[in-house]
C-alpha positions in Angstrom: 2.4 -8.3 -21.0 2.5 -4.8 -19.9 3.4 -5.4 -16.3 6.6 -7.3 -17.5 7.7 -4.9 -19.8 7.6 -2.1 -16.9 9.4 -4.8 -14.6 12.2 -5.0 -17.5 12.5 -1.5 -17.7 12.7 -0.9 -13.8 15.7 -3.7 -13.8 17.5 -2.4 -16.7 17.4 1.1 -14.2 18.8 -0.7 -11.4 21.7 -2.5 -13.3 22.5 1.1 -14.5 23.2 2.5 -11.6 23.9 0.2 -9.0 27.8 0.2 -8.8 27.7 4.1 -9.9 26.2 5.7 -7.0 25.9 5.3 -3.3 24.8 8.0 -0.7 27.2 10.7 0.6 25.7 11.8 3.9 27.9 12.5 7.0 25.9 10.2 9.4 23.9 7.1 10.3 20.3 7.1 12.6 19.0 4.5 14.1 15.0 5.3 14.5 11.9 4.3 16.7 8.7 4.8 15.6 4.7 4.1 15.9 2.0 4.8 13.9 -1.4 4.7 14.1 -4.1 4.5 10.9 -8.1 4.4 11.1 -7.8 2.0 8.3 -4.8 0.0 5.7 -4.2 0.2 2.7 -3.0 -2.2 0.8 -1.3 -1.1 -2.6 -4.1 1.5 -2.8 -6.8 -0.9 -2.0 -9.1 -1.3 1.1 -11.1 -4.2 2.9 -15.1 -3.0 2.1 -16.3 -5.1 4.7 -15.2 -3.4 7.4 -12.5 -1.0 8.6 -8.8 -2.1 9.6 -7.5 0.5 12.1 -3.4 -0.4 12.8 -1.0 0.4 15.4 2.5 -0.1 13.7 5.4 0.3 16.0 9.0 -0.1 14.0 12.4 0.3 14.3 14.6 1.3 11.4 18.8 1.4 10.6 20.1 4.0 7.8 23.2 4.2 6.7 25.6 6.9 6.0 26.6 4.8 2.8 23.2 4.1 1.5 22.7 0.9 3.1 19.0 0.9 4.7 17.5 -2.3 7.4 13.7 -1.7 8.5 11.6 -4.2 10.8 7.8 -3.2 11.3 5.1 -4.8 13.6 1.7 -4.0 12.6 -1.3 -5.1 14.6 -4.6 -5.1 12.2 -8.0 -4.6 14.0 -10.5 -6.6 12.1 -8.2 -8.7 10.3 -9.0 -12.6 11.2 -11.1 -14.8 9.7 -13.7 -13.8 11.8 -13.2 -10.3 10.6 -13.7 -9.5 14.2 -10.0 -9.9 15.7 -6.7 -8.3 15.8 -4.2 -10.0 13.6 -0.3 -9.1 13.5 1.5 -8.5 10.5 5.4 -8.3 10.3 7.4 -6.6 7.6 11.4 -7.0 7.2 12.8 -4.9 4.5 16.5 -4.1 3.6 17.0 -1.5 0.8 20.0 0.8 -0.5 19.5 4.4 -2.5 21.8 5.6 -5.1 21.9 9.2 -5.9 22.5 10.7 -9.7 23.4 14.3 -8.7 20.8 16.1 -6.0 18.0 15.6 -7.8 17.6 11.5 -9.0 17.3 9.3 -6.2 17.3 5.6 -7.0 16.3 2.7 -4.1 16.1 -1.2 -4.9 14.0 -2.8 -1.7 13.2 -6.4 -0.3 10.4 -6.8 1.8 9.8 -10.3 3.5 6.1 -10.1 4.8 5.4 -12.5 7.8 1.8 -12.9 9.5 0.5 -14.5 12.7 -1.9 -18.0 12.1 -5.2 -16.1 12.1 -4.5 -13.5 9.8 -6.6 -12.7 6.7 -5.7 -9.6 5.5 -6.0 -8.6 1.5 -2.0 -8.3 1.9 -2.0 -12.2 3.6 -2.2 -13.4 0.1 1.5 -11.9 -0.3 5.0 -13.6 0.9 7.4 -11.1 -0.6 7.9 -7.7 -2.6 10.5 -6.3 -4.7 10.4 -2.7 -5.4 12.1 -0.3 -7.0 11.8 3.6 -6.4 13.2 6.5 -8.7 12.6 9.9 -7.6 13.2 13.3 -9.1 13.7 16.4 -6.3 13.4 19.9 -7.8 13.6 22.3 -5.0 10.7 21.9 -2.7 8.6 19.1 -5.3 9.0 15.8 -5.6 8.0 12.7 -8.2 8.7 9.4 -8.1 7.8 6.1 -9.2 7.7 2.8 -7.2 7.2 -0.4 -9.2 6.4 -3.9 -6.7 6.5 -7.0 -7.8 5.0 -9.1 -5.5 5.1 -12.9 -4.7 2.2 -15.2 -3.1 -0.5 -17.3 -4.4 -0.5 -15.2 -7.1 2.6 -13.1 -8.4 1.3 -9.3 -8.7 2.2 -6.4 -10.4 1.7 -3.3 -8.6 2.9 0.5 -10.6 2.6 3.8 -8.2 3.1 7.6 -8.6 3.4 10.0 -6.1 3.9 13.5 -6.6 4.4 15.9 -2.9 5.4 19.5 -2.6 6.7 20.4 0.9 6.1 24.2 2.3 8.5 24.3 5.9 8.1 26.6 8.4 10.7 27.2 10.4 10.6 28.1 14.5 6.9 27.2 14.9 5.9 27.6 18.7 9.4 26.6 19.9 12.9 28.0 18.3 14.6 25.5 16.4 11.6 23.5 14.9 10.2 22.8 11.7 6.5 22.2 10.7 6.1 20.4 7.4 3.3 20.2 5.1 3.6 18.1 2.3 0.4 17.7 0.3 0.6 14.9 -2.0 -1.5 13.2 -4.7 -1.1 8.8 -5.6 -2.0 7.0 -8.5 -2.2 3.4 -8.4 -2.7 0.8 -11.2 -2.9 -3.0 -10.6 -5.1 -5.9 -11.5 -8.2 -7.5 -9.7 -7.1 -11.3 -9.3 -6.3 -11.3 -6.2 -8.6 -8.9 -4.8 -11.4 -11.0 -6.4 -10.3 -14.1 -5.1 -10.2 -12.6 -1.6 -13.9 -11.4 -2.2 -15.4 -14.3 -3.6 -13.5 -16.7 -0.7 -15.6 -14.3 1.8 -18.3 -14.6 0.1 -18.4 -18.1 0.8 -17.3 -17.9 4.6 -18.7 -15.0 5.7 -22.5 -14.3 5.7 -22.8 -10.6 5.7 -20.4 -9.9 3.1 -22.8 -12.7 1.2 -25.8 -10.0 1.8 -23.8 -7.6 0.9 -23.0 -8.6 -2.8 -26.2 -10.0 -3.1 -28.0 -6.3 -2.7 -25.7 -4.8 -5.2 -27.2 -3.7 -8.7 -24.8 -4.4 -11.0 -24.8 -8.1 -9.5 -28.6 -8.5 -9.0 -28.7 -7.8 -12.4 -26.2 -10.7 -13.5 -28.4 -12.6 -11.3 -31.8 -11.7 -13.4 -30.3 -12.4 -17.0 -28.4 -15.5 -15.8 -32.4 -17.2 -14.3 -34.1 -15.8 -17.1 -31.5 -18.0 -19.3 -31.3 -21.3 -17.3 -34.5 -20.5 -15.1 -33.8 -24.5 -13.2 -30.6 -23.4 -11.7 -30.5 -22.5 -7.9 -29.5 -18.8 -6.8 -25.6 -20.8 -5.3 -25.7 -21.8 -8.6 -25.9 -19.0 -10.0 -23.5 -17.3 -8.0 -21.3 -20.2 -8.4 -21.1 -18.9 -12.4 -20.6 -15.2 -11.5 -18.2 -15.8 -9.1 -16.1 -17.6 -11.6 -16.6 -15.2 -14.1 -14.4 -12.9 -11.6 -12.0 -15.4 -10.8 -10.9 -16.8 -14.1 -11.0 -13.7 -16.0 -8.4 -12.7 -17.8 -5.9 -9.9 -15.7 -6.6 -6.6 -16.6 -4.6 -4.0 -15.9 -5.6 -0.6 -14.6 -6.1 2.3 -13.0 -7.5 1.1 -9.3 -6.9 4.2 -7.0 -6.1 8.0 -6.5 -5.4 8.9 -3.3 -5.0 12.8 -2.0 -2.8 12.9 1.0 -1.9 15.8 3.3 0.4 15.1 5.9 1.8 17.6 8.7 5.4 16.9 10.1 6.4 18.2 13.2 10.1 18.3 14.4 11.7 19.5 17.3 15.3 18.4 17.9 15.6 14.4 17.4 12.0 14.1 17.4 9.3 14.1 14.7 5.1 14.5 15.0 2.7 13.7 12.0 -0.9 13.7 11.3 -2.5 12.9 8.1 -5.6 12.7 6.5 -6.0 10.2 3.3 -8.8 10.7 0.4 -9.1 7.3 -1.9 -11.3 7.2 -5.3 -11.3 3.7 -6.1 -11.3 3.4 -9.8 -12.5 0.2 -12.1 -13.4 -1.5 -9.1 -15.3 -4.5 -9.1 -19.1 -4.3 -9.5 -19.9 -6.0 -6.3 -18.2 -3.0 -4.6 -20.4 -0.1 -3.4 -18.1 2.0 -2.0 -16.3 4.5 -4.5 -14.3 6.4 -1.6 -12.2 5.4 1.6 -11.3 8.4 4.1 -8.8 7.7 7.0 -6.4 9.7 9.4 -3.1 8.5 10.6 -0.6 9.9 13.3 2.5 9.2 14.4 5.9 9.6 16.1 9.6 8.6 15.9 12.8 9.3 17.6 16.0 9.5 15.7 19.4 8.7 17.3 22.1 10.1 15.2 25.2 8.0 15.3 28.3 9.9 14.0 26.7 13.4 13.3 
């Protein structure tokens, strides 16, 4: 209930200023870029069976009238069934911002996700995302607030808040450049279902995430009271009843991440360096996950080619 009510609210925004305002920049880009992570995250959420390093090369349109047309490759280490291969992920996303003054920014986006045969990713389980993003700019902070809603075997409901202050420093090692650090802290809420049903599917494929839930306390102990009630019941059927317990709870939604962010920027003429390092506290996680942090580092670079500066 509370995930609709935020999706009415974030419409009702985007009726309000759709045919009001429209970006008033001089110019249009066209941009290259790559990326690189140590491990993806999806909607502040992480694979705990092994890492997911990505190489994401992308090539982006904006236009000088708001207008936006993004198409992303990303090639997930550790991503097949196996859990052992690279699988590719492709994301095709057209968007357009509105501005309310200098300081409101509103963007509507579509995303279509596409994936290669072998993938099996915790974002594999979606087909398409609509977002919305409304952002407040007061001199050198920022706040906004991105709602997804998310189609695929099961339709998700994924609220996010990031808050980033940028400190620039101008003529860094060359004349005419500009270092940017922009320090940043995320909170993520969201729902378990589909997280759990990705789990518990490993759980039945893969044999080392099986050992892996098995040694965890807070399902050992589910384990103990359920034999000591029907003491004839195997330990698959056991974990037959606990997995379902996951599965066919009801959606609860919460708080599921925090992430602390600080990324450098780098830019000298048409070009633009970053490096990053990412801090996530996962929050009302399931009990068969041990881990309570993820750390990763990401760097990148993109070219912009300015069309009618």
């Amino acid at each position: 209930m509370k995930s609709k009510v935020l999706i009415f609210l974030f419409i009702i925004h985007s009726l309000i200023f759709v045919n009001v305002f429209s970006q008033d920049d001089n110019y249009s880009s066209f941009d290259i870029s790559f990326d690189y992570f140590t491990n993806t995250s999806t909607f502040g959420q992480f694979n705990q069976l092994v890492k997911q390093p990505s190489y994401s090369p992308g090539i982006s349109y904006f236009s000088e009238k708001g207008f936006n047309i993004s198409f992303i490759s990303t090639f997930i280490e550790n991503s097949d069934t196996s859990l052992q291969n690279m699988s590719v992920e492709y994301n095709l996303m057209i968007g357009y911002s509105y501005y309310l003054g200098k300081k409101i920014t509103i963007s509507p986006n579509y995303t279509r996700f596409f994936y290669s045969n072998n993938s099996n990713s915790l974002k594999s389980a979606f087909t398409d995302d609509f977002s919305l993003d409304i952002s407040l700019n007061i001199k050198s902070f920022t706040s906004s607030v991105t709602g997804d809603y998310v189609l695929g075997n099961k339709n998700e409901f994924f609220l996010s808040l990031q808050n980033y202050y940028s400190i620039d420093i101008e003529n860094v090692i060359i004349i005419k450049t500009i270092l940017s650090i922009q320090p940043e802290v995320d909170i993520n809420f969201g729902n378990q279902t589909y997280y759990n049903n990705y789990y518990w599917d490993s759980y039945n494929t893969n044999e080392e995430f099986r050992k892996y839930v098995l040694n965890q306390q807070g399902i050992k102990r589910k384990i103990y009271l359920l034999h000591k009630q029907y003491p004839n019941l195997t330990l698959d059927e056991i974990m037959h009843i606990i997995s379902l317990s996951y599965i066919t709870s009801e959606d609860e939604y919460n708080l599921s991440s925090i992430g602390i962010i600080l990324p450098l920027y780098y830019m000298i003429g048409s070009f633009s360096f970053n490096v990053g390092i990412s801090l996530f506290s996962l929050i009302n996680k399931p009990e068969y996950i041990e881990d309570d942090y993820q750390v990763f580092f990401n760097a990148g670079i993109s070219y912009s080619f300015f069309l009618n500066k």
